[in-house]
PyMOL Python script that loads the backbone (N, CA, C, O; Angstrom):
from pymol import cmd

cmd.read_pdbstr("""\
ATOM      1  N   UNK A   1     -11.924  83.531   3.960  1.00  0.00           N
ATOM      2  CA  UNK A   1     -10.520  83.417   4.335  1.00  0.00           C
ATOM      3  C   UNK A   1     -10.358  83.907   5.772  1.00  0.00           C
ATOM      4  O   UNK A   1     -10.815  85.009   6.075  1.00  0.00           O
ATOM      5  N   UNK A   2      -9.693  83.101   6.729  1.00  0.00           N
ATOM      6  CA  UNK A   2      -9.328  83.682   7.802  1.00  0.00           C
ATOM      7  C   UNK A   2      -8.117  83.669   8.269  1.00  0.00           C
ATOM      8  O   UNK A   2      -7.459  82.723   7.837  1.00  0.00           O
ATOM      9  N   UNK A   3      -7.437  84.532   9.167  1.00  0.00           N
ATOM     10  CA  UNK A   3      -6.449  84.836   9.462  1.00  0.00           C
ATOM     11  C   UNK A   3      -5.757  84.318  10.844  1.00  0.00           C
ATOM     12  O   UNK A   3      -5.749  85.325  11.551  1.00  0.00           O
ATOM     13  N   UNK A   4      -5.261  83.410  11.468  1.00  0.00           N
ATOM     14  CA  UNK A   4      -4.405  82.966  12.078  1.00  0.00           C
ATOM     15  C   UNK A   4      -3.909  83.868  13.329  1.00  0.00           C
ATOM     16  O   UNK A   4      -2.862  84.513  13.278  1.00  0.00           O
ATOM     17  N   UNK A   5      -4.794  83.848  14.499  1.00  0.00           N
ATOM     18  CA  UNK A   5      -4.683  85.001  15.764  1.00  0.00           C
ATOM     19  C   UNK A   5      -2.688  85.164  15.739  1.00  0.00           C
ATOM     20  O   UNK A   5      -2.132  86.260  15.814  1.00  0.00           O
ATOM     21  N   UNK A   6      -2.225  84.343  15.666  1.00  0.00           N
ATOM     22  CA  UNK A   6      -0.266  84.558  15.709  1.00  0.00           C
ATOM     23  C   UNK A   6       0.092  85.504  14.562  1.00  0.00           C
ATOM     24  O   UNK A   6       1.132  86.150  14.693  1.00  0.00           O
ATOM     25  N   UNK A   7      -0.780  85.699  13.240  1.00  0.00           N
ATOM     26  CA  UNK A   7      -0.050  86.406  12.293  1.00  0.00           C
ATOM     27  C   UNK A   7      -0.990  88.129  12.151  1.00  0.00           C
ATOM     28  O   UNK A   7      -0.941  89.041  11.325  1.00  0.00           O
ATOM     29  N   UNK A   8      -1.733  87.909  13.353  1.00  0.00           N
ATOM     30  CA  UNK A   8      -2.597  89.749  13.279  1.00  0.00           C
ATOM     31  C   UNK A   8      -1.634  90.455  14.152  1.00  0.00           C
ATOM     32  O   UNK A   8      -1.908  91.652  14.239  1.00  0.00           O
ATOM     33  N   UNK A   9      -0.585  90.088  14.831  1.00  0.00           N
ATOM     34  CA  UNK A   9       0.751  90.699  15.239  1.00  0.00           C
ATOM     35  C   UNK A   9       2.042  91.087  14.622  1.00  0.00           C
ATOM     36  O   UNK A   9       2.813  90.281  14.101  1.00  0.00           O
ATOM     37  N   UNK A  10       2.209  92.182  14.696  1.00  0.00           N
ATOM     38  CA  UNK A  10       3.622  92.276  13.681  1.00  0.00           C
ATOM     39  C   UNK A  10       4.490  91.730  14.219  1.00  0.00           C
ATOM     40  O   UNK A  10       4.341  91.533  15.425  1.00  0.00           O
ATOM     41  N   UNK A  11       5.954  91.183  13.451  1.00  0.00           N
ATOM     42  CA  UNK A  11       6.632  90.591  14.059  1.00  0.00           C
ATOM     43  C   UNK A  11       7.155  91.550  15.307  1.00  0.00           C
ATOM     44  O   UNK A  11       7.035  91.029  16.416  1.00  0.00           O
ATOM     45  N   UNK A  12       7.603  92.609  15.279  1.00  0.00           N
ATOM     46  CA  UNK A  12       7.882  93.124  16.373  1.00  0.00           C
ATOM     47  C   UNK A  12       7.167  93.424  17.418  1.00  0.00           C
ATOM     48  O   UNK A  12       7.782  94.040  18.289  1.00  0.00           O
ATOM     49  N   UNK A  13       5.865  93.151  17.658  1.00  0.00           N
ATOM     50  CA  UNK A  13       5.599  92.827  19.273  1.00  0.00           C
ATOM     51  C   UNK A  13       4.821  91.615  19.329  1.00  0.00           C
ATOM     52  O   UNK A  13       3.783  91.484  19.978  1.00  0.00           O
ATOM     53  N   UNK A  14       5.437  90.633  18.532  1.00  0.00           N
ATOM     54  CA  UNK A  14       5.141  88.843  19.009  1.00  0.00           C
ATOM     55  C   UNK A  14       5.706  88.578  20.583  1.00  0.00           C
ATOM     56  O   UNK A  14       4.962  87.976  21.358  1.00  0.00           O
ATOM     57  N   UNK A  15       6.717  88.927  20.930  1.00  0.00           N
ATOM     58  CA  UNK A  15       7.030  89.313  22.457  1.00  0.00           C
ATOM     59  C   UNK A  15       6.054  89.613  22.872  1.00  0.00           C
ATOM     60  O   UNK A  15       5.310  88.794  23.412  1.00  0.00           O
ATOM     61  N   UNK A  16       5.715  91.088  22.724  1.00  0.00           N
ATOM     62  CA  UNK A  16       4.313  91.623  24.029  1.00  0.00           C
ATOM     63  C   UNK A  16       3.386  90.612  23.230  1.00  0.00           C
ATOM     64  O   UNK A  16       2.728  90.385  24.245  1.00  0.00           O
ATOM     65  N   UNK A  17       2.811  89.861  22.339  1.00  0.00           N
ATOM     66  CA  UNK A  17       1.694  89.082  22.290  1.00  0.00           C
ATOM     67  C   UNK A  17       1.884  87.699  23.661  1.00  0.00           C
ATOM     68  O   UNK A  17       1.256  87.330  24.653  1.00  0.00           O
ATOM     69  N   UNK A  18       2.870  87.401  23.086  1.00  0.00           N
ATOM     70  CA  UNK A  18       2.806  86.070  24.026  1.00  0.00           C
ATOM     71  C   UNK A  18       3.357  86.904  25.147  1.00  0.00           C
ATOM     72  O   UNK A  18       4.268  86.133  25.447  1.00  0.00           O
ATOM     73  N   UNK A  19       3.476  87.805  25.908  1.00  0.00           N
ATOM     74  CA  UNK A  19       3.706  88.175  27.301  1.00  0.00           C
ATOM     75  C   UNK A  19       2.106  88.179  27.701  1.00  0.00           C
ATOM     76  O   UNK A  19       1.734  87.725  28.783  1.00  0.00           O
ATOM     77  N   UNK A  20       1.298  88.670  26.845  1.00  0.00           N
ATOM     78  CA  UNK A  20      -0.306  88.998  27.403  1.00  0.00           C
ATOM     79  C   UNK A  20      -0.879  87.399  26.726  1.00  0.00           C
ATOM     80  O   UNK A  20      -1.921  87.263  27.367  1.00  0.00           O
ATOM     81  N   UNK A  21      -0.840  86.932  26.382  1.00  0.00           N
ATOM     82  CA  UNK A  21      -1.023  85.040  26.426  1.00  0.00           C
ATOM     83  C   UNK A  21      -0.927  84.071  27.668  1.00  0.00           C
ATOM     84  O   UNK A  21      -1.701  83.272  28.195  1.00  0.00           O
ATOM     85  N   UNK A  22       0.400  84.505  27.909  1.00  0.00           N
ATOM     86  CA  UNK A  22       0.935  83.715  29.052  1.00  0.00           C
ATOM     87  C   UNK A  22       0.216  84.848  30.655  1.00  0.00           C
ATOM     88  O   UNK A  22       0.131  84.460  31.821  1.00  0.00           O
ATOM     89  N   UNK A  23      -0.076  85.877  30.242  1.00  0.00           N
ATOM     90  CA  UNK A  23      -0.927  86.844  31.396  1.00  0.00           C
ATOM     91  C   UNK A  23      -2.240  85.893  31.317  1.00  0.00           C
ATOM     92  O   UNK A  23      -2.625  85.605  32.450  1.00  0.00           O
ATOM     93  N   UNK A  24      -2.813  85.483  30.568  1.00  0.00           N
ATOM     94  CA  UNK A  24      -4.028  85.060  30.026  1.00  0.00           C
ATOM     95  C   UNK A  24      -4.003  83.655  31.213  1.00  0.00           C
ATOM     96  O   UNK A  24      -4.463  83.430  32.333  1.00  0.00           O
ATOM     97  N   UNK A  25      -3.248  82.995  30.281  1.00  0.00           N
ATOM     98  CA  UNK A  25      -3.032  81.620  30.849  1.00  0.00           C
ATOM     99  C   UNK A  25      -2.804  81.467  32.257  1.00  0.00           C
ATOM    100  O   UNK A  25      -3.325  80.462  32.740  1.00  0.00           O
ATOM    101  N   UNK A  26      -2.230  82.126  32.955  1.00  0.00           N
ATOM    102  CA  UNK A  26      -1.788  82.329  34.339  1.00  0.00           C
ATOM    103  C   UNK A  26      -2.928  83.034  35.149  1.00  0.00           C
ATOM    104  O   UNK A  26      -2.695  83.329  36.321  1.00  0.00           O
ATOM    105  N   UNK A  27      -3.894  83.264  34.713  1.00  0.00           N
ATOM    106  CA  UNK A  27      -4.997  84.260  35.151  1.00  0.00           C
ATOM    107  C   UNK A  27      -6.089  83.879  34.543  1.00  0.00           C
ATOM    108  O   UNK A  27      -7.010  84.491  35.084  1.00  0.00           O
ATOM    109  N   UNK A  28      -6.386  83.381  33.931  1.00  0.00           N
ATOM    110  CA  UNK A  28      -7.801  82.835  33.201  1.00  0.00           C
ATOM    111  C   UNK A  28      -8.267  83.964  32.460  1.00  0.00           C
ATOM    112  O   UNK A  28      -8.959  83.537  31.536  1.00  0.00           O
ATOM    113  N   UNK A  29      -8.205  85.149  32.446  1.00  0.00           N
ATOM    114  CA  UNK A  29      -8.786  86.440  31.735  1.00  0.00           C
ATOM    115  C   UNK A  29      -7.966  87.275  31.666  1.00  0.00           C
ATOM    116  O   UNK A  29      -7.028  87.066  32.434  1.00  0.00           O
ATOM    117  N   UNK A  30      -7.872  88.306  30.979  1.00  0.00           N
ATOM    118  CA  UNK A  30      -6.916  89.741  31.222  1.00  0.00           C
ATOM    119  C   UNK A  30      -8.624  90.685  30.713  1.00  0.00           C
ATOM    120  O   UNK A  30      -9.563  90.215  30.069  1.00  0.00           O
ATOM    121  N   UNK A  31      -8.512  91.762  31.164  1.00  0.00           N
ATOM    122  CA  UNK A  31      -9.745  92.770  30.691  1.00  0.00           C
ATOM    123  C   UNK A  31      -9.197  94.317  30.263  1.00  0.00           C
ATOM    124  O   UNK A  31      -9.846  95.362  30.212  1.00  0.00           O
ATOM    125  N   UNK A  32      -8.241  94.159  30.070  1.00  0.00           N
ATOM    126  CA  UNK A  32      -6.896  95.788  29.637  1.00  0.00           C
ATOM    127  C   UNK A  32      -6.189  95.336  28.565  1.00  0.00           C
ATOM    128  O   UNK A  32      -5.126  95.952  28.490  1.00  0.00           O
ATOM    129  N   UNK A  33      -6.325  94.497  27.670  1.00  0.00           N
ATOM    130  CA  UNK A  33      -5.920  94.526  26.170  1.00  0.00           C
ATOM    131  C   UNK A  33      -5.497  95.601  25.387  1.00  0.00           C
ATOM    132  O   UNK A  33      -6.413  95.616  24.566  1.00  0.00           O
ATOM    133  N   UNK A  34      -4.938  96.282  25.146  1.00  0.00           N
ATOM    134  CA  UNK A  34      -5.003  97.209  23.996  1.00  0.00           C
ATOM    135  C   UNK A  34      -3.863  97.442  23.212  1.00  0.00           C
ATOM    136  O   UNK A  34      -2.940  98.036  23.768  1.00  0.00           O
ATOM    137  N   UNK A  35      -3.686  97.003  21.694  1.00  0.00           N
ATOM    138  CA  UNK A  35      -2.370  96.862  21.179  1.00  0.00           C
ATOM    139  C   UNK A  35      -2.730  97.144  19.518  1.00  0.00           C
ATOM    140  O   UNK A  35      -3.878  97.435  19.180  1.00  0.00           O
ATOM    141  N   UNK A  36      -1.770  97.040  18.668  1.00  0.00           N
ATOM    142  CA  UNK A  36      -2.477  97.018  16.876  1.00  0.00           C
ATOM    143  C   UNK A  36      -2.216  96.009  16.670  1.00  0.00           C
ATOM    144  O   UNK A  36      -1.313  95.298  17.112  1.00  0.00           O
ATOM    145  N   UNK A  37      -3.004  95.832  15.951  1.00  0.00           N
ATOM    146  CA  UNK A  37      -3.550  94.053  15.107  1.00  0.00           C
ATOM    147  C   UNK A  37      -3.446  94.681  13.563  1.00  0.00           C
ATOM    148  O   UNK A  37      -3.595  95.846  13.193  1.00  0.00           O
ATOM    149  N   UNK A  38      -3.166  93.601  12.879  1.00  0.00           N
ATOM    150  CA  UNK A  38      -3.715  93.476  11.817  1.00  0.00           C
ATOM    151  C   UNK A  38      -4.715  92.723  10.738  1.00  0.00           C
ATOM    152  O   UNK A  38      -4.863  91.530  11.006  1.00  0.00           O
ATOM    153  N   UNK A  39      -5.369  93.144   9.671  1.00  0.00           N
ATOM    154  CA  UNK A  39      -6.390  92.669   9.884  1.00  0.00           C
ATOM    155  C   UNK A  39      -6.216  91.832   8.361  1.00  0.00           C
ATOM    156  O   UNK A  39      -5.558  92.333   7.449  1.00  0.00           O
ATOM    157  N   UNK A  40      -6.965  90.368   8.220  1.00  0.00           N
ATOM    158  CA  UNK A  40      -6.738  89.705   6.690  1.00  0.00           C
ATOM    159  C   UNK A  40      -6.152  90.691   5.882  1.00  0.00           C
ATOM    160  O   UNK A  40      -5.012  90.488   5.466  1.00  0.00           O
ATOM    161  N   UNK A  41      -6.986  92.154   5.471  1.00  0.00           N
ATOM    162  CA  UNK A  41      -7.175  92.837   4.246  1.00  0.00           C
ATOM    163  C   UNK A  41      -5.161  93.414   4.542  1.00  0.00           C
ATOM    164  O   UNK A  41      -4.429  93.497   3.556  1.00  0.00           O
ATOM    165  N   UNK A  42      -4.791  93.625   5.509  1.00  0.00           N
ATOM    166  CA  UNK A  42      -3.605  93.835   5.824  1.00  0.00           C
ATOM    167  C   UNK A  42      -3.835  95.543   6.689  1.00  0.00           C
ATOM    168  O   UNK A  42      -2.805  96.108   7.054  1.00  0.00           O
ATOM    169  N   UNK A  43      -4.951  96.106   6.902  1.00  0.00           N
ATOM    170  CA  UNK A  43      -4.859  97.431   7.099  1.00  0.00           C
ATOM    171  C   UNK A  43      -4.746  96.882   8.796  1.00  0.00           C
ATOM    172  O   UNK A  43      -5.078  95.865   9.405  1.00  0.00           O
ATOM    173  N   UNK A  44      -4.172  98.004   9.090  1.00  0.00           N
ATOM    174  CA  UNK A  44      -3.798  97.982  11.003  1.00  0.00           C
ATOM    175  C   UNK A  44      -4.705  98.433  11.733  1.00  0.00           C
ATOM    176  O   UNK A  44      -5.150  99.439  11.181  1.00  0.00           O
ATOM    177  N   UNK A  45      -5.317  98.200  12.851  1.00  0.00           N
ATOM    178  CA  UNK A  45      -6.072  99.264  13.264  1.00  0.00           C
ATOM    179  C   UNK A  45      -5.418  98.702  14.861  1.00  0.00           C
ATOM    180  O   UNK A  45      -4.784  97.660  15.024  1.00  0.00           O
ATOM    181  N   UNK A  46      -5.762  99.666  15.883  1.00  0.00           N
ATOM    182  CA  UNK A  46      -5.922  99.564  17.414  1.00  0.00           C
ATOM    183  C   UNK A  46      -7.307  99.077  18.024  1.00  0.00           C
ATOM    184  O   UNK A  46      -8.413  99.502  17.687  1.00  0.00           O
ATOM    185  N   UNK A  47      -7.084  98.256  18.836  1.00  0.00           N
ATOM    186  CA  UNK A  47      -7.915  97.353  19.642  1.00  0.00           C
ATOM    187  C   UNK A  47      -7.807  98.302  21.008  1.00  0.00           C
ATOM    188  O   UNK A  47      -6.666  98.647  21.315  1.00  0.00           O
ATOM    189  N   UNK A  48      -8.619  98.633  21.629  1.00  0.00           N
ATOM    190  CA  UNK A  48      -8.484  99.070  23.313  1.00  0.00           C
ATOM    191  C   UNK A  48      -9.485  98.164  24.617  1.00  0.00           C
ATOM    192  O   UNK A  48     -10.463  97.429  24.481  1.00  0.00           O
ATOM    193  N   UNK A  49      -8.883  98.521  25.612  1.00  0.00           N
ATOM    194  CA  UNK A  49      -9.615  97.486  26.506  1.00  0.00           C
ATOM    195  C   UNK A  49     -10.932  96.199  25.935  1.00  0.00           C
ATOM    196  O   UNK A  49     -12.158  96.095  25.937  1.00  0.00           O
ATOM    197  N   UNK A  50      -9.620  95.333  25.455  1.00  0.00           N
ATOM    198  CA  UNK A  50     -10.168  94.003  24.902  1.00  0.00           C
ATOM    199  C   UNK A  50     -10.327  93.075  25.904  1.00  0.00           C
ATOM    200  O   UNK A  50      -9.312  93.270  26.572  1.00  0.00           O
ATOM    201  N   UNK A  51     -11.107  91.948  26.596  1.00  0.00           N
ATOM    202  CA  UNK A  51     -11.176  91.002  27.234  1.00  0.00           C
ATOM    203  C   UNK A  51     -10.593  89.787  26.352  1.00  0.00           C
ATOM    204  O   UNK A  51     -10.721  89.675  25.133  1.00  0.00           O
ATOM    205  N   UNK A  52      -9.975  88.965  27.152  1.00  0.00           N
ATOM    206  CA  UNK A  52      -9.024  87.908  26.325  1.00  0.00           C
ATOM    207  C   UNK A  52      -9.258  86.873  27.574  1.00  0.00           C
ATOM    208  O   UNK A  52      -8.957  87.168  28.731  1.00  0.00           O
ATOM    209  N   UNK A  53      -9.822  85.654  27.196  1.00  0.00           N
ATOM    210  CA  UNK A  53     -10.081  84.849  28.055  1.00  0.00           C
ATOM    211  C   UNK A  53      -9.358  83.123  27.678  1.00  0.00           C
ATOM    212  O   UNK A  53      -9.025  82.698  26.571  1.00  0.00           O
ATOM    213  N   UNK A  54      -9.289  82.428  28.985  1.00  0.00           N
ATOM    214  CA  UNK A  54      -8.930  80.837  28.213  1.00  0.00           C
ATOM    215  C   UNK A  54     -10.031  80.198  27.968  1.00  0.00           C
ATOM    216  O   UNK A  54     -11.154  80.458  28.400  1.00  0.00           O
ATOM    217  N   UNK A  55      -9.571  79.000  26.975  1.00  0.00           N
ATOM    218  CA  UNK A  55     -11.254  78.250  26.125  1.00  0.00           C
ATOM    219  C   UNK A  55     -10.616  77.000  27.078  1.00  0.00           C
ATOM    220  O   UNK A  55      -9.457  76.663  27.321  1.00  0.00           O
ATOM    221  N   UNK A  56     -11.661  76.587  27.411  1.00  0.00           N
ATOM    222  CA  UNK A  56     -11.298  74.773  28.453  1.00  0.00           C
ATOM    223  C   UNK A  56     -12.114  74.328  27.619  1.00  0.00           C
ATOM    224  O   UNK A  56     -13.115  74.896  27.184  1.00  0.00           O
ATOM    225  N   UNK A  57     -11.470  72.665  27.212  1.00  0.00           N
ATOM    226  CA  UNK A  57     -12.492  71.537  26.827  1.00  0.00           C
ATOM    227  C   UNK A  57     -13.630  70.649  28.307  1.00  0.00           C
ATOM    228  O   UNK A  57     -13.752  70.791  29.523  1.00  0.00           O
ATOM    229  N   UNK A  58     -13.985  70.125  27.668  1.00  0.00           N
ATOM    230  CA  UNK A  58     -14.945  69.616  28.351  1.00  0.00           C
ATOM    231  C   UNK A  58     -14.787  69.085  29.846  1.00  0.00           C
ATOM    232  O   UNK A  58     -15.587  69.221  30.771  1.00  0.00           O
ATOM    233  N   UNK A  59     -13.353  68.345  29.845  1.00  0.00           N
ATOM    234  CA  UNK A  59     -12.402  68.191  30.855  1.00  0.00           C
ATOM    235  C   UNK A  59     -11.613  69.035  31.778  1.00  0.00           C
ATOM    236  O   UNK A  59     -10.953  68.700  32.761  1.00  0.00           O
ATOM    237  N   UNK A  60     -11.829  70.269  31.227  1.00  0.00           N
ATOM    238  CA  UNK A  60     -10.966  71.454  31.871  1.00  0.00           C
ATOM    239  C   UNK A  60      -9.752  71.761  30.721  1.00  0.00           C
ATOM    240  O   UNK A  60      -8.976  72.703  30.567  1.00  0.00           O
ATOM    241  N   UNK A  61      -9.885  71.027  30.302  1.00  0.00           N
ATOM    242  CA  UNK A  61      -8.090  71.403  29.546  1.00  0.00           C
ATOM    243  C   UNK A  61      -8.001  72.047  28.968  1.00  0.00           C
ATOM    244  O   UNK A  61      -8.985  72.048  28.228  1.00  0.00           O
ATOM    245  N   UNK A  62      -6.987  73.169  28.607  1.00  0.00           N
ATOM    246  CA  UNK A  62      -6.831  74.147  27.789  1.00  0.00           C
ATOM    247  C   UNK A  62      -6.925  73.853  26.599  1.00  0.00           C
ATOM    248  O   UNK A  62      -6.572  72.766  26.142  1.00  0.00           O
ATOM    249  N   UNK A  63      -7.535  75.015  25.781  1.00  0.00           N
ATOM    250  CA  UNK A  63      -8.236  74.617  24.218  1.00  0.00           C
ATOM    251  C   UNK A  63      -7.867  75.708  23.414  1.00  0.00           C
ATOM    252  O   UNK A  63      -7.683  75.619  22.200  1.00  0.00           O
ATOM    253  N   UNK A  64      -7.761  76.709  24.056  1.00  0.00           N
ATOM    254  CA  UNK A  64      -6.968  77.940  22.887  1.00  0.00           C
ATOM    255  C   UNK A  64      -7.504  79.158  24.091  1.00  0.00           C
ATOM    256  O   UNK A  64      -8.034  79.055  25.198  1.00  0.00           O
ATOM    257  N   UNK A  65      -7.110  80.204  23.332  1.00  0.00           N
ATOM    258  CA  UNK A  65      -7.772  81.318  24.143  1.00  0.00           C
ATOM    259  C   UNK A  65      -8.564  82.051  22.895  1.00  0.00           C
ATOM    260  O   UNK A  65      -8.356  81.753  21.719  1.00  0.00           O
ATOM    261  N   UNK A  66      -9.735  83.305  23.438  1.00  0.00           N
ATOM    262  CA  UNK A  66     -10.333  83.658  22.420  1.00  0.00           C
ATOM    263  C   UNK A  66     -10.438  85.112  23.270  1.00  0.00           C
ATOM    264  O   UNK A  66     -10.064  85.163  24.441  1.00  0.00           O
ATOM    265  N   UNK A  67     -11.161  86.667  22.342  1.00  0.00           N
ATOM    266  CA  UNK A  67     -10.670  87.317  22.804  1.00  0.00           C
ATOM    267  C   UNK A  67     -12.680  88.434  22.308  1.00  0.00           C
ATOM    268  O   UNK A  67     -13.730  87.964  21.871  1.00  0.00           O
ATOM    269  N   UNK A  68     -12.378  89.640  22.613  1.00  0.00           N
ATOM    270  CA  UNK A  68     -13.659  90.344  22.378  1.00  0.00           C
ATOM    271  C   UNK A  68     -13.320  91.204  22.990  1.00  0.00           C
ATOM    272  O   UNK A  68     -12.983  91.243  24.174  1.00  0.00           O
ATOM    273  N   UNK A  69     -13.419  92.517  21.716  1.00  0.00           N
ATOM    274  CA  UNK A  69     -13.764  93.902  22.018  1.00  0.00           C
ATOM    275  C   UNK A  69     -14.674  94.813  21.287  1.00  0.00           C
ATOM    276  O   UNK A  69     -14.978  94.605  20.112  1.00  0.00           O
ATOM    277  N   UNK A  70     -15.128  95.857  21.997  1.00  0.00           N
ATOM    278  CA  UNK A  70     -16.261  96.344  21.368  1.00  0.00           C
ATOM    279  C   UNK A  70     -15.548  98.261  20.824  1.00  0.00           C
ATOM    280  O   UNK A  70     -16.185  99.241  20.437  1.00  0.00           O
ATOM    281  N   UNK A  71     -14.078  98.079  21.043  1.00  0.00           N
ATOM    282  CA  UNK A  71     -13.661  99.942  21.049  1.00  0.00           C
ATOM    283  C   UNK A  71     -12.093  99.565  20.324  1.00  0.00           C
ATOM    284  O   UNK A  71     -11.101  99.107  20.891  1.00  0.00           O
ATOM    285  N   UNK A  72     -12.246  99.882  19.087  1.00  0.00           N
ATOM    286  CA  UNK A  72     -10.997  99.989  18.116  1.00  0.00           C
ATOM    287  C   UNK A  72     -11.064 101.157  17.230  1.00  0.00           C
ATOM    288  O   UNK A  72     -12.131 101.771  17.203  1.00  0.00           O
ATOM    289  N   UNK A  73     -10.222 101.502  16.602  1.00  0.00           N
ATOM    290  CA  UNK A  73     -10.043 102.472  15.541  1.00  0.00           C
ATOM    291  C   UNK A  73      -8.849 102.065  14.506  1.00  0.00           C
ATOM    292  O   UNK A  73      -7.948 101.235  14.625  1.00  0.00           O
ATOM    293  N   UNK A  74      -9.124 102.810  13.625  1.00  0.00           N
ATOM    294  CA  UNK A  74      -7.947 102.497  11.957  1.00  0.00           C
ATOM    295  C   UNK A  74      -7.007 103.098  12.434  1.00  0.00           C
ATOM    296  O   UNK A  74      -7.083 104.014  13.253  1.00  0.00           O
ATOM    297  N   UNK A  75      -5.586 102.426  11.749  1.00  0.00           N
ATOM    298  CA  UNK A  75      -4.557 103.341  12.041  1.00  0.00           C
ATOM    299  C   UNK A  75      -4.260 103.913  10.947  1.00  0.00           C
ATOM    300  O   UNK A  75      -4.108 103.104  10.031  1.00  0.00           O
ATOM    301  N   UNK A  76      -4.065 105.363  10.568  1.00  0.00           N
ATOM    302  CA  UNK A  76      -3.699 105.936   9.243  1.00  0.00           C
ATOM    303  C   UNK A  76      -2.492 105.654   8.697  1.00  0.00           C
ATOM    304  O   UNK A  76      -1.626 105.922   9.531  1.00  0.00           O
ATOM    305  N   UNK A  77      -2.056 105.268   7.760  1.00  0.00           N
ATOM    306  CA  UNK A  77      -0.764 104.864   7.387  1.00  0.00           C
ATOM    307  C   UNK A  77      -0.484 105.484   6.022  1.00  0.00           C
ATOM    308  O   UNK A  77       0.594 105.283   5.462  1.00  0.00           O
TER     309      UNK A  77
END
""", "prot")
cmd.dss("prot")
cmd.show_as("cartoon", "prot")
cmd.util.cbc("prot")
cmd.orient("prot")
């Protein structure tokens, strides 16, 4: 089962998601990511300095963006 990069955001900072999307898009990379996600199982954790890059098709054209970090932690709830 996988989870849908639009729904690992709570609704309340779908704003700051697509503000750092459209950073993405306008810049080809961002490398200062750091926000809470959530994860399939539903538990939250924090992401920190994530790289978030754009995917081009073969043509150049935008294809999605995809993202990679190696420094997160659980959030206790």
């Amino acid at each position: 089962m996988t989870l849908p990069s639009r729904l690992s955001a709570e609704t309340v900072v779908q704003q700051e998601r697509n503000a750092l999307l459209k950073r993405v898009s306008d810049n080809g990379y961002i490398d200062d990511y750091s926000g809470v996600r959530i994860a399939k199982t539903g538990r939250r954790f924090i992401i920190e300095r994530a790289t978030v890059w754009n995917l081009l098709g073969a043509e150049g054209n935008p294809q999605g963006q995809a993202a990679m970090f190696a420094h997160w932690k659980q959030v206790n709830r």
